[in-house]
ZAMARGU-4260 file (C-alpha; in steps of 0.2 Angstrom, whole numbers, plus 5000, padded with zeros to 4 digits):
<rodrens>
0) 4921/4875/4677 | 4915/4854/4679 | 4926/4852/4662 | 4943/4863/4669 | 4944/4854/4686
5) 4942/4837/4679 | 4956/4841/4667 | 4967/4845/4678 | 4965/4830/4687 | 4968/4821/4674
10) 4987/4831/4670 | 4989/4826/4688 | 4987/4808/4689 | 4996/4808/4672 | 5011/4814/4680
15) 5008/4805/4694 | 5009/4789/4684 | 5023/4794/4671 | 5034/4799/4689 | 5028/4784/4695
20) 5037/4773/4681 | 5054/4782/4685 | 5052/4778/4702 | 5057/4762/4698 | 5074/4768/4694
25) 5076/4774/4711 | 5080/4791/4705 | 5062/4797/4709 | 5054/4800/4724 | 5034/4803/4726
30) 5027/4813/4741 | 5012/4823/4743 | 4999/4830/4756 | 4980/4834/4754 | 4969/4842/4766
35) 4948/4840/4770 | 4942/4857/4777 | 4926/4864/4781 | 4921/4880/4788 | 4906/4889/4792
40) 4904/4906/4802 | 4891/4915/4810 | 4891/4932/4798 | 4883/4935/4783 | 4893/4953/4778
45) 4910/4947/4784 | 4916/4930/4777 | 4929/4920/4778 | 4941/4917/4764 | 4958/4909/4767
50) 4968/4925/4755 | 4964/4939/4746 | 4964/4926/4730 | 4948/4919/4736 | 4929/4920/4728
55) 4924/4908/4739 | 4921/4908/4755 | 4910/4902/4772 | 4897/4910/4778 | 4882/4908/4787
60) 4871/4892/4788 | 4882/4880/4779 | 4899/4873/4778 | 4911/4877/4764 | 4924/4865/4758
65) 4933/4874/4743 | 4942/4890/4756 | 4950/4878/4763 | 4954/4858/4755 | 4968/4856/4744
70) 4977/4840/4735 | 4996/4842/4732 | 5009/4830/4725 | 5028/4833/4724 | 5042/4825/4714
75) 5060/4823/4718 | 5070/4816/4703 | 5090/4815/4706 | 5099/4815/4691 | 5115/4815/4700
80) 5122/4815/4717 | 5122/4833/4717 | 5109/4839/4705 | 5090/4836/4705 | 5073/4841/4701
85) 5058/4846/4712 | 5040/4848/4706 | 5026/4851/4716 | 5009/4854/4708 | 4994/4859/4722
90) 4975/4859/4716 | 4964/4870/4728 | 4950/4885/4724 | 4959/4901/4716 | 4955/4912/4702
95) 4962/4903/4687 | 4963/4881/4687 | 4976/4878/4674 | 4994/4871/4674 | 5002/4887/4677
100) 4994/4889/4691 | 4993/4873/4700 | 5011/4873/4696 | 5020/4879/4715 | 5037/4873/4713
105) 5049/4866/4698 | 5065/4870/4700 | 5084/4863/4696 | 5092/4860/4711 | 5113/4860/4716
110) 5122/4855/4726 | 5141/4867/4724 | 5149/4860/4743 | 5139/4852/4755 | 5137/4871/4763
115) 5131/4880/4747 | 5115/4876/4734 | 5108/4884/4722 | 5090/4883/4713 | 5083/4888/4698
120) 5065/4889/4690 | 5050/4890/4701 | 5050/4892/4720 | 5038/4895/4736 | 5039/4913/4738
125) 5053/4914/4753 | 5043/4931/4760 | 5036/4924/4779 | 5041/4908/4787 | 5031/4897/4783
130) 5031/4901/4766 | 5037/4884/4760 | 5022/4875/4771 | 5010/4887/4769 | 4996/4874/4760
135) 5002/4857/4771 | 4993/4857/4784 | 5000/4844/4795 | 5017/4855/4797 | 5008/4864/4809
140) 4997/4864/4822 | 4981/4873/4816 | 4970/4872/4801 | 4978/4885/4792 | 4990/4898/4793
145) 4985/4914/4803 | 4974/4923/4789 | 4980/4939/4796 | 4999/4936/4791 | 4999/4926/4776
150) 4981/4930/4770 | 4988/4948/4762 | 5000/4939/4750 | 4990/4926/4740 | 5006/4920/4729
155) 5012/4907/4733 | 5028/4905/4721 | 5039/4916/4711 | 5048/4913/4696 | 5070/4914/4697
160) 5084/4910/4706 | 5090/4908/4725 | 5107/4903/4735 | 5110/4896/4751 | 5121/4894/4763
165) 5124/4882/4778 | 5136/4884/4790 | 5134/4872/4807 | 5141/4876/4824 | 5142/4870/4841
170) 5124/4877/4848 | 5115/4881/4831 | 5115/4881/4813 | 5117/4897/4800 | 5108/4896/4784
175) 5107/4914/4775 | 5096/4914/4757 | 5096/4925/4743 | 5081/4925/4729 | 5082/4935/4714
180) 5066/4934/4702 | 5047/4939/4699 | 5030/4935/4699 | 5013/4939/4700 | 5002/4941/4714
185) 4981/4943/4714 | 4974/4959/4723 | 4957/4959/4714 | 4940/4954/4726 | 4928/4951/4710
190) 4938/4947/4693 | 4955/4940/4691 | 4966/4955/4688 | 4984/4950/4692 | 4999/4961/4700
195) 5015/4959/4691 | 5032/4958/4701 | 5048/4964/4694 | 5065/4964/4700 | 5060/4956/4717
200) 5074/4951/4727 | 5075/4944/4748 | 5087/4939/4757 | 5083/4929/4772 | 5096/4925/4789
205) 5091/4908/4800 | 5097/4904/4816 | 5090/4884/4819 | 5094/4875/4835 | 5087/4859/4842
210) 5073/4868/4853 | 5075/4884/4847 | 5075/4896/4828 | 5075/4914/4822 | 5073/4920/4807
215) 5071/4935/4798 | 5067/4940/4781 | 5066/4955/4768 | 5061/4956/4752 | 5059/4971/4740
220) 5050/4970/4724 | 5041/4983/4710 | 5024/4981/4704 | 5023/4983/4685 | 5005/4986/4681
225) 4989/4990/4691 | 4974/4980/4692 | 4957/4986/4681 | 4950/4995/4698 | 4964/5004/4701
230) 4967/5008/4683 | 4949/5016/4682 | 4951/5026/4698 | 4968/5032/4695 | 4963/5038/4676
235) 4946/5046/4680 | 4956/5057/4698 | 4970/5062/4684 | 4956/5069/4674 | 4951/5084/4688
240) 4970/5091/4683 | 4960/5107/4677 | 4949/5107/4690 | 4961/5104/4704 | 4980/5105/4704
245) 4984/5091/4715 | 4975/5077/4703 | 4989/5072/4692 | 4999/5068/4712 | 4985/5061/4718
250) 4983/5048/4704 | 5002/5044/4703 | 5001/5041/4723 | 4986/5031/4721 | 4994/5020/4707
255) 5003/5005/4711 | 5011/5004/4695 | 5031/5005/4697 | 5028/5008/4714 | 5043/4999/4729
260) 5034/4988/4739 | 5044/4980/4756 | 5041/4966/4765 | 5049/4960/4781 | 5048/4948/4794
265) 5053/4941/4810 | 5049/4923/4816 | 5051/4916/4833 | 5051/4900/4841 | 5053/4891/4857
270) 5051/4873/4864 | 5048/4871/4882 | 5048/4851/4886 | 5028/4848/4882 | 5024/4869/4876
275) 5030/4877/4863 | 5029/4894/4861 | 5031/4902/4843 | 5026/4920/4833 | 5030/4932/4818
280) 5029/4951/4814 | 5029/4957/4800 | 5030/4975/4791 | 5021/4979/4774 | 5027/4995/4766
285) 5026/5002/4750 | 5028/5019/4738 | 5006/5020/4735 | 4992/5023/4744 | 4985/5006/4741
290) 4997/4997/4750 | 5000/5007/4764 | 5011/5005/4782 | 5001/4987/4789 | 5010/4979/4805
295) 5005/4959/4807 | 5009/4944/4816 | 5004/4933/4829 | 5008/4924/4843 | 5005/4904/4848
300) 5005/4894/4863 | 5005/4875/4860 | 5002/4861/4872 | 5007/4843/4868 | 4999/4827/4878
305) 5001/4813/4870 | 4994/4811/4852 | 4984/4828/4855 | 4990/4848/4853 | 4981/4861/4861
310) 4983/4878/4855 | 4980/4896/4859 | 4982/4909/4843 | 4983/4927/4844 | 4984/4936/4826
315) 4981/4954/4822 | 4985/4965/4804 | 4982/4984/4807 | 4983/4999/4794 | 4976/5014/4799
320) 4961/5017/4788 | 4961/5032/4773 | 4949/5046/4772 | 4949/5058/4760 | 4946/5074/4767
325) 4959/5071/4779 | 4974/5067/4770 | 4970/5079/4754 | 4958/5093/4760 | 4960/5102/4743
330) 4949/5088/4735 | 4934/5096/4725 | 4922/5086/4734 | 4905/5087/4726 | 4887/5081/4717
335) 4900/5074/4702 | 4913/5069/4711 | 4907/5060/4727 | 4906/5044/4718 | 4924/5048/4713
340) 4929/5052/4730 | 4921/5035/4737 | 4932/5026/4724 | 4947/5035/4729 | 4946/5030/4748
345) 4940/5012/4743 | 4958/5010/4731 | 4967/5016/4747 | 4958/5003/4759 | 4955/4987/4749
350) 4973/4983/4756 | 4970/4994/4774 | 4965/4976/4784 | 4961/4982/4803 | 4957/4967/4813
355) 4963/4954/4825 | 4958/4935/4829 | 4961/4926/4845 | 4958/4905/4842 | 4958/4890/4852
360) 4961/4871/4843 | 4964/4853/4846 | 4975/4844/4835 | 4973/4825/4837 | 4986/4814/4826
365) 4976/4798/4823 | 4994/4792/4816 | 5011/4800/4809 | 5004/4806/4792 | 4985/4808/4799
370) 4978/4824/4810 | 4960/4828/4812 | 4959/4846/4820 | 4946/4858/4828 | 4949/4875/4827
375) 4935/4890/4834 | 4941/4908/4828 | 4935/4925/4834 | 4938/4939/4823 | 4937/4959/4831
380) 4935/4969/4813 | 4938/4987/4813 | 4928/5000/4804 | 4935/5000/4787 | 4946/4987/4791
385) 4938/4971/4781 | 4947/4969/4767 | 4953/4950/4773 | 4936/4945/4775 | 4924/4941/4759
390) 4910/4954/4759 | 4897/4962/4747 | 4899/4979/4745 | 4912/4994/4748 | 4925/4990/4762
395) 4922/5011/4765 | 4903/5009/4768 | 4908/4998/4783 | 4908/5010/4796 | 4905/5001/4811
400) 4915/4989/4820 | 4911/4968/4819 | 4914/4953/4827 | 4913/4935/4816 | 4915/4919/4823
405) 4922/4905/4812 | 4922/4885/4817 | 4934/4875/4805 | 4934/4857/4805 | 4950/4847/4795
410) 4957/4832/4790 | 4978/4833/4787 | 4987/4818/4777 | 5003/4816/4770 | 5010/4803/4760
</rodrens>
C-alpha cells in the first residue's frame, strides 16, 4: 500500500512539473486545493466514513485523518480561444489508488457561441449541486459535504459527453445541461465490487441571480452488473424455485442488475445581507429492492462576521427499513433458510439509510485561499437504518436506535 501511494505521488508531481513547463507558454493554467481533516467520534459500532466508498473511518479514542484529507491538482491548457483542456486528478483514501481512479476530470472543452459548450471525456458527476465541489472544501462553509446527501453516491466522475447552454437576462441567468455517458459507482462495505452504469443520462435547469439560485437536476441511469454480495444472495433465493414459487421474482427484484435507477434534486439558495440561507432534496428511486424509495437533503443557515461563518446544518436520508416476512409472507422461513432470509433483508437494507444529523461549525478564513473550520455533528440513527455509517456486523442486527457524536477539525487551502 506504502509502495501504490508513493507512486502515485510521484505521477502527480510528474504532471505537475511537465504542466508546469507549458505554463510558460501561457496556455496552461495550474490551480489546485488540498484539505487536513481529522475526525474522531464517540461510538464504537457507528462510525464515521465520508461515503459508502470508504474502509476507513473515525471512531472512538483517536483522530482519523484518511476519511477526510485530500490533495487535488487541476490543469487548464488552451489550445485556442475556443477550445481547451481540463484535467483534475484528486488523491484521498478510496478502495483502489491508481491513475484511473485519482483521475476526476479530463475533458475537451468548446466553445460553439458564447451561449453554447460542449465537453467531452471525463466529468464530475452533474447528479446534486455540488457535484462539481464536492472534495474542495473551501467552496463551502463546512468540513464536508452533508454525508446524508452526497455520502450515498460515492462516484465522483462519469465518463461521456455534456452540453450547455447560457442565456443571461435582466434579473438572472439560465443555464440548462445535458450529460450523456457511464460510469461506475462503489456499493460494497468490505471488498471493492464496483457497480457499472450504462446509458446514464441528466439533464439539469439553473436559475443564478446575484443573491439568489435554483437548480434542479434528474438523471436516470442502468446498473449493468451486481456486486459479489448481491450476486450470492440473489443466486442462492433463485435456488428455492422448487420449494417456493415466488423465488425466481424474488431474486430478479432483489437484483440490481439492468435495474432503472432515478435520481433527482432540488437546490436552493438565499443571501440575506450577512445570512445566508441555503438546502437541497433529493429523491432516490430505483426498479430493486436494494435501492429503494430514499428521501434526503438538508437545510443551512450561515452567518458571516467578518473573516468568520457560523453555521447551523440540518441533514437527514430516510428509507423505510425492509423485513421479510412483511413484504413476502410466503417466504419458507426455516432451520435452512434463516441464514438466507437474514441475507435477503441485509441486500434490501445495505442501501435503506435512516438517519438524520443536526451540526454547528465556525469557519474562520486566515486569508483568501486559507480556512481552518470546527464542525460538532450529532447523528439520530434509526434501527436498521446505518448503512452510512461504518460498522461491524449486519446493518439488520441493528435493531435499536443510536446516537453518535462526531467532532471534525480541518484545514482548507487553495492555490
Amino acid at each position: 500500500m506504502i509502495k501504490k501511494q508513493f507512486s502515485l505521488i510521484v505521477v502527480m508531481m510528474s504532471l505537475l512539473t511537465t504542466f508546469s513547463v507549458l505554463a510558460e507558454q501561457d496556455k496552461l493554467k495550474v490551480s489546485g486545493f488540498a484539505t487536513l481533516a481529522s475526525a474522531t467520534a464517540d461510538t464504537r459500532n457507528h462510525q464515521f466514513r465520508t461515503d459508502r466508498s470508504q474502509k476507513e473511518i473515525a471512531k472512538k479514542d483517536g483522530f482519523a485523518f484518511k476519511p477526510l484529507s485530500l490533495i487535488g491538482v487541476q490543469f487548464d491548457y488552451s489550445f485556442s480561444r475556443n477550445l481547451d483542456f481540463v484535467g483534475q486528478f484528486v488523491y484521498r483514501e478510496q478502495d483502489e489508488q491508481n491513475l484511473g481512479s485519482i483521475t476526476q476530470m479530463a475533458f475537451l472543452r468548446y466553445d460553439i457561441t458564447p451561449s453554447w459548450q460542449v465537453r467531452a471525456g471525463r466529468l464530475a458527476a452533474d447528479i446534486f449541486h455540488f457535484s462539481d465541489t464536492r472534495d474542495v472544501s473551501i467552496a463551502y462553509p463546512w468540513v464536508k459535504v452533508p454525508t446524508e446527501v452526497y455520502g450515498i453516491v460515492p462516484a465522483r466522475s462519469f465518463d461521456g459527453a455534456d452540453i450547455s447552454y447560457l442565456k443571461p437576462y435582466r434579473d438572472f441567468n439560465l443555464l440548462i445541461k445535458a450529460f450523456w455517458g457511464q460510469g461506475e459507482s462503489d456499493f460494497t462495505r468490505n471488498d471493492y465490487s464496483p457497480i457499472t452504469f450504462n446509458d446514464l443520462r441528466s439533464i439539469g435547469i439553473e436559475f443564478v441571480a446575484f443573491d439568489w439560485s435554483i437548480a434542479f437536476k434528474h438523471t436516470q441511469t442502468e446498473a449493468k452488473n451486481d456486486n459479489e454480495d448481491n450476486v450470492f444472495v440473489t443466486t442462492s433465493v433463485a435456488q428455492l424455485q422448487p420449494f417456493w414459487s415466488g423465488a425466481t421474482a424474488l431474486a430478479d427484484s432483489l437484483s440490481l442488475r439492468g435495474a432503472t435507477i432515478q435520481y433527482t434534486s432540488v437546490y436552493l439558495n438565499r443571501y440575506l445581507g450577512d445570512w445566508e440561507i441555503s438546502g437541497e432534496l433529493s429523491h432516490i428511486d430505483s426498479d430493486s429492492i436494494a435501492l429503494r424509495p430514499s428521501l434526503n437533503g438538508f437545510v443551512n443557515i450561515s452567518y458571516l462576521y467578518g473573516a468568520h461563518t457560523f453555521y447551523a446544518l440540518y441533514s437527514f436520508a430516510k428509507t423505510d427499513a425492509y423485513y421479510l416476512s412483511q413484504e413476502q409472507p410466503g417466504f419458507p422461513i426455516n432451520e435452512s433458510t434463516s441464514e438466507l432470509a437474514t441475507l435477503v433483508e441485509e441486500v434490501a437494507s445495505t442501501l435503506a439509510h435512516h438517519q438524520h444529523s443536526f451540526s454547528l461549525g465556525w469557519r474562520w478564513d486566515l486569508k483568501e485561499n486559507l480556512a481552518f473550520k470546527v464542525q460538532l455533528e450529532r447523528t439520530d440513527i434509526e434501527a436498521r437504518g446505518s448503512g452510512l455509517r461504518a460498522r461491524e456486523g449486519l446493518v439488520v442486527d441493528d435493531e435499536d436506535d443510536n446516537v453518535a457524536h462526531t467532532l471534525f477539525l480541518a484545514l482548507s487551502y487553495s492555490f
